[in-house]
C-alpha positions as CSV (number, residue, x, y, z in Angstrom):
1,X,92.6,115.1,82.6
2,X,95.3,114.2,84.6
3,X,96.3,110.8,85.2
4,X,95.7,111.0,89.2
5,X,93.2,114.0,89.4
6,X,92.7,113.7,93.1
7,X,96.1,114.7,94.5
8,X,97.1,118.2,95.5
9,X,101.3,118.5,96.6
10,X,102.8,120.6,98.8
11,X,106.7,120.5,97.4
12,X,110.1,122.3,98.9
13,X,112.6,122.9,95.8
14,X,116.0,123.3,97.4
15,X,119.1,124.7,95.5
16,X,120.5,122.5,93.3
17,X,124.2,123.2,95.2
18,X,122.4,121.4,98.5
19,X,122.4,118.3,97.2
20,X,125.5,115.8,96.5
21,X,127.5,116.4,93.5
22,X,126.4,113.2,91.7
23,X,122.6,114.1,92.0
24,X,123.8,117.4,91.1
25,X,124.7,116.0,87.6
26,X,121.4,114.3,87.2
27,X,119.2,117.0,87.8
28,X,121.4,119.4,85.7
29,X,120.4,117.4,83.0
30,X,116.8,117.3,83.1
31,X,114.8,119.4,80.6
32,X,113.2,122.7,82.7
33,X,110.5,122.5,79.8
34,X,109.9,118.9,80.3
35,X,106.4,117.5,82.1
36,X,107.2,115.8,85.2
37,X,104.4,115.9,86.9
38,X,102.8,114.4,84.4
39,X,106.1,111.8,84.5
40,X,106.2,111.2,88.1
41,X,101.8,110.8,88.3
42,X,102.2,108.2,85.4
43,X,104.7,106.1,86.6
44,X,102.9,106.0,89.8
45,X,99.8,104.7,88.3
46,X,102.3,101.8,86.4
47,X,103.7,101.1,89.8
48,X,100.3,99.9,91.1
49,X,99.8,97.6,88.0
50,X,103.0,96.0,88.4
51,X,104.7,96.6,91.6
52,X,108.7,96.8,91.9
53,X,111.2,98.3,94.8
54,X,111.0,102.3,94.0
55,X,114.4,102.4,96.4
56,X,116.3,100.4,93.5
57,X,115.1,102.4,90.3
58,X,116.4,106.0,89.4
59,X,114.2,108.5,90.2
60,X,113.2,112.1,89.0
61,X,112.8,115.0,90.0
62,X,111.0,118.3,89.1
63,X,112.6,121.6,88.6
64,X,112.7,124.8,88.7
65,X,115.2,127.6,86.9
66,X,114.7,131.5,88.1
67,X,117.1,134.0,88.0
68,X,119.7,131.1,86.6
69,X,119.4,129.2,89.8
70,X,118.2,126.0,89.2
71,X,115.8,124.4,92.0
72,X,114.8,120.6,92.5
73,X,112.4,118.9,94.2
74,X,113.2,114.7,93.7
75,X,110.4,112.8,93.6
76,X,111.7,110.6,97.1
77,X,109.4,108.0,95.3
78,X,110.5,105.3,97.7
79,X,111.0,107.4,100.7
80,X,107.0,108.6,100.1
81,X,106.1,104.4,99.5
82,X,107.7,103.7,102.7
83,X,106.3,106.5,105.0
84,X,102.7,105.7,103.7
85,X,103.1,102.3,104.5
86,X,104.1,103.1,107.7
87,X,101.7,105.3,108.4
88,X,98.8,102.9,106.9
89,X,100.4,100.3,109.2
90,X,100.5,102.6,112.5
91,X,96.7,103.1,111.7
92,X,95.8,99.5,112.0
93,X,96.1,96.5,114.2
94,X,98.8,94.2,112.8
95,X,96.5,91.4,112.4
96,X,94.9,93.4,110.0
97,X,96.6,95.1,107.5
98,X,98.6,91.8,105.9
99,X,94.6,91.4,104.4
100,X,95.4,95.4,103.0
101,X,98.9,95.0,101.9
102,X,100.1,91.3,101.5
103,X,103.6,90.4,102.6
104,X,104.9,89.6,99.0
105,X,103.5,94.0,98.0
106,X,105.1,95.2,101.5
107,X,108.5,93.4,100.8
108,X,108.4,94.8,97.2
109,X,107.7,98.2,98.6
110,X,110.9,98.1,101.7
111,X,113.1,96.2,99.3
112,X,116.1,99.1,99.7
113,X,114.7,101.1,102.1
114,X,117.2,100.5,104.5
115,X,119.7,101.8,101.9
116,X,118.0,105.2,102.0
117,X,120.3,107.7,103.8
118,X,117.5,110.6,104.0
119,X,114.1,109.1,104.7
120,X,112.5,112.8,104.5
121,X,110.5,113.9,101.3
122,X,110.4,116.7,99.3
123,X,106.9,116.2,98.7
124,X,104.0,115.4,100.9
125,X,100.4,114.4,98.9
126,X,96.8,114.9,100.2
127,X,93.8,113.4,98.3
128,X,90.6,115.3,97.8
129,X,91.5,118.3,100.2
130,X,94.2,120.5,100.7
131,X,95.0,121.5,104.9
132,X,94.2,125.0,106.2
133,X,97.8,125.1,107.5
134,X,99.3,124.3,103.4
135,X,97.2,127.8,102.6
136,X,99.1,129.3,105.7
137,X,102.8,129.3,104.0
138,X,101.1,131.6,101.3
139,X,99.5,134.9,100.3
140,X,97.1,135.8,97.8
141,X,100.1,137.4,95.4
142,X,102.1,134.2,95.7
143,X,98.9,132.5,94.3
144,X,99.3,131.8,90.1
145,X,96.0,130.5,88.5
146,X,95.1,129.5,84.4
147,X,94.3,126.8,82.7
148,X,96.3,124.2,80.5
149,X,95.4,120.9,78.2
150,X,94.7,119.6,81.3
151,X,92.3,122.1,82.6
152,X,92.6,124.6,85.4
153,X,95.2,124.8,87.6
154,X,96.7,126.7,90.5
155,X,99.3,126.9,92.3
156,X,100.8,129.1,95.2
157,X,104.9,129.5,95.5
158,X,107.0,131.1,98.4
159,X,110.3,131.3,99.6
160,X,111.7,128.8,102.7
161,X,112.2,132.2,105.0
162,X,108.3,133.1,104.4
163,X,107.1,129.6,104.7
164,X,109.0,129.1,108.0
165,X,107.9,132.5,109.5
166,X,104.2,132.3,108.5
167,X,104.1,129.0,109.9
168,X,105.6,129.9,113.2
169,X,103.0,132.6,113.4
170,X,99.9,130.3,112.6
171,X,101.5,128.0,115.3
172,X,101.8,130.5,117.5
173,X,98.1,132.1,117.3
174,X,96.6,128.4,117.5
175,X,98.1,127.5,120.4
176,X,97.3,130.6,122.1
177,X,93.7,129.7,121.5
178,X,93.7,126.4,121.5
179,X,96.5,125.2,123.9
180,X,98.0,121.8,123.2
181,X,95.8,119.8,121.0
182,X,96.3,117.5,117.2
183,X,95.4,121.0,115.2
184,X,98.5,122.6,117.2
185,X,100.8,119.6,116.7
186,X,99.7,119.1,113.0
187,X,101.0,123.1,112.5
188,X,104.3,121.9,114.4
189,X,105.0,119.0,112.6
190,X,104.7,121.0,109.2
191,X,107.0,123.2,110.9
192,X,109.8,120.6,111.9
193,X,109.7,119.5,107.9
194,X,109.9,123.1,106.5
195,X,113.0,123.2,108.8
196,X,115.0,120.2,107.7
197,X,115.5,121.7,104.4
198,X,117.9,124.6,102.5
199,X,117.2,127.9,103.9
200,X,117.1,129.1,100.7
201,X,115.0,126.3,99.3
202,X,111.6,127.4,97.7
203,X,108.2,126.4,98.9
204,X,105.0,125.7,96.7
205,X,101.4,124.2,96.8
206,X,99.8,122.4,93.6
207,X,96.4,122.0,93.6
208,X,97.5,119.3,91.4
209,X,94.0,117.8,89.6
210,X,91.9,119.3,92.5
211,X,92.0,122.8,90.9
212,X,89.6,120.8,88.3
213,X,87.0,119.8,90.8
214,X,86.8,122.8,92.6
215,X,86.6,124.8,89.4
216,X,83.0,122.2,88.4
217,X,82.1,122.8,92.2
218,X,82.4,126.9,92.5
219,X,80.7,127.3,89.0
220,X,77.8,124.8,89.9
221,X,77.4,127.5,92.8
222,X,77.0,130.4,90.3
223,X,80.3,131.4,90.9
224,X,84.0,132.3,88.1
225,X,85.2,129.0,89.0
226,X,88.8,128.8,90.2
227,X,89.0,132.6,90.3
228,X,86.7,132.9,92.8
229,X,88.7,130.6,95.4
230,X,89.5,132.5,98.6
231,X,91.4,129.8,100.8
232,X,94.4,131.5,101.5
233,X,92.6,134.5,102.2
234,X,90.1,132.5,103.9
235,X,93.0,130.7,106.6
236,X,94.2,134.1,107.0
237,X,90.9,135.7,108.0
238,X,90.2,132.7,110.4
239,X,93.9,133.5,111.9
240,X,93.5,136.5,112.3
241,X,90.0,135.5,114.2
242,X,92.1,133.7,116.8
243,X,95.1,136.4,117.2
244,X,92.1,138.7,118.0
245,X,90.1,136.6,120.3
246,X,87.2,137.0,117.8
247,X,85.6,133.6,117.4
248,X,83.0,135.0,114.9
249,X,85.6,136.2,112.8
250,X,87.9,133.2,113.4
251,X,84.5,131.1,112.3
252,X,83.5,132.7,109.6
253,X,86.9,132.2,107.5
254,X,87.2,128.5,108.2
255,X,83.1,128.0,107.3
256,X,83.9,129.4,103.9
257,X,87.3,127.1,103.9
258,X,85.8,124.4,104.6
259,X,82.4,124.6,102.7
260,X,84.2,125.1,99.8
261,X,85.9,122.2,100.2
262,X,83.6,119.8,100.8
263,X,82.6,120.3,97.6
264,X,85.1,118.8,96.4
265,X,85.3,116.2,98.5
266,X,81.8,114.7,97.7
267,X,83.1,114.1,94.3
268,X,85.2,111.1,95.7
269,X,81.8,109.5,97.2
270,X,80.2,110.0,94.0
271,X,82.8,108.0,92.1
């Protein structure tokens, strides 16, 4: 099992020539064969037992070699610490979260921050459900699915010019059915990331430990487990719903989407 099985990832690999020249020489070292995900979970889970500033240790990175081009997505440990407790804080009043997140854990967490110069991360996290508008950067071919010593797994993997027109396109049809609303803005704010990065970056979506729930769930449904998931397909159905003023189409694909995963998500209230 993995050691956080309830994250899925959404991660942009740019080129390693986008990057400054001395980050160029650490990730030229790392080992393509080497486990980093499994690096980058664990020291996350050490982190909560015994908290230090992520924006004053080295961090890693995973990567990627096709076609010998080499591809690296840095971990932006701190940069991901700092937006999620921003984001934790903008959620609360401020009398509040100090009883969430003690003074003495928030200094440890923005010790450094300020020395950040790109505050944008490669990686964005959800727990115990993946978006409908992650499945929208990808097609069924893009989609790779097995299963490892840690179970199953999946993932989907595109390149930055597909992401960033798909995207545009699901933004497109759901404001034209929609109008201004949070499901629009959500799409444009996935956009406005996708854009901030190397054209010729590459895009992909783990399922991360999830792919191992919703294996359990789809087989305790009589179905082939992961091979029988059909969210991509299912996001594009539903898009295609709206581009066609069909609502019973446009229904249908997100029922099955999100059925499916709620599955998954009634493991976390189990626990």
């Amino acid at each position: 099992m993995r050691p956080t099985p309830y994250v899925a990832s959404l991660r942009i690999y740019e080129p390693l020539a986008a990057f400054e020249s001395v980050d160029q020489i650490r990730w030229q070292s790392i080992d393509a064969a080497a486990d980093t995900r499994a690096e980058e979970q664990a020291l996350a889970l050490r982190r909560l037992v015994f908290p230090e500033p992520p924006a004053v240790r080295p961090d890693g990175a995973h990567v990627l070699d096709i076609n010998d081009q080499r591809y690296v997505s840095p971990w932006s440990t701190a940069t991901r610490c700092w937006a999620a407790l921003d984001d934790f804080k903008d959620s609360l009043p401020s009398s509040i979260t100090p009883f969430f997140v003690p003074p003495s854990l928030e200094e440890v967490i923005t010790t450094g921050v300020d020395l950040l110069e790109d505050r944008v991360p490669h990686i964005i996290t959800e727990t115990w459900v993946i978006p409908p508008r992650w499945f929208s950067l990808f097609t069924p071919e893009e989609r790779v699915r097995g299963e490892n010593e840690d179970g199953p797994f999946c993932f989907a993997r595109t390149t930055m010019a597909k992401a960033r027109e798909r995207a545009t396109r699901s933004h497109e049809i759901v404001l034209g059915a929609f109008g201004d609303g949070p499901v629009e803005q959500e799409i444009e704010n996935l956009l406005d990331w996708l854009e901030l990065f190397d054209q010729d970056s590459l895009v992909e979506l783990d399922y991360g430990g999830l792919a191992s729930y919703l294996d359990v769930a789809l087989r305790a449904q009589g179905k082939d487990g992961l091979t029988d998931d059909s969210s991509i397909e299912d996001v594009a159905f539903s898009l295609s719903g709206l581009e066609a003023a069909d609502g019973a189409v446009a229904g249908e694909g997100y029922e099955r989407l999100v059925s499916r995963w709620r599955s998954v998500q009634a493991f976390e209230s189990a626990m």
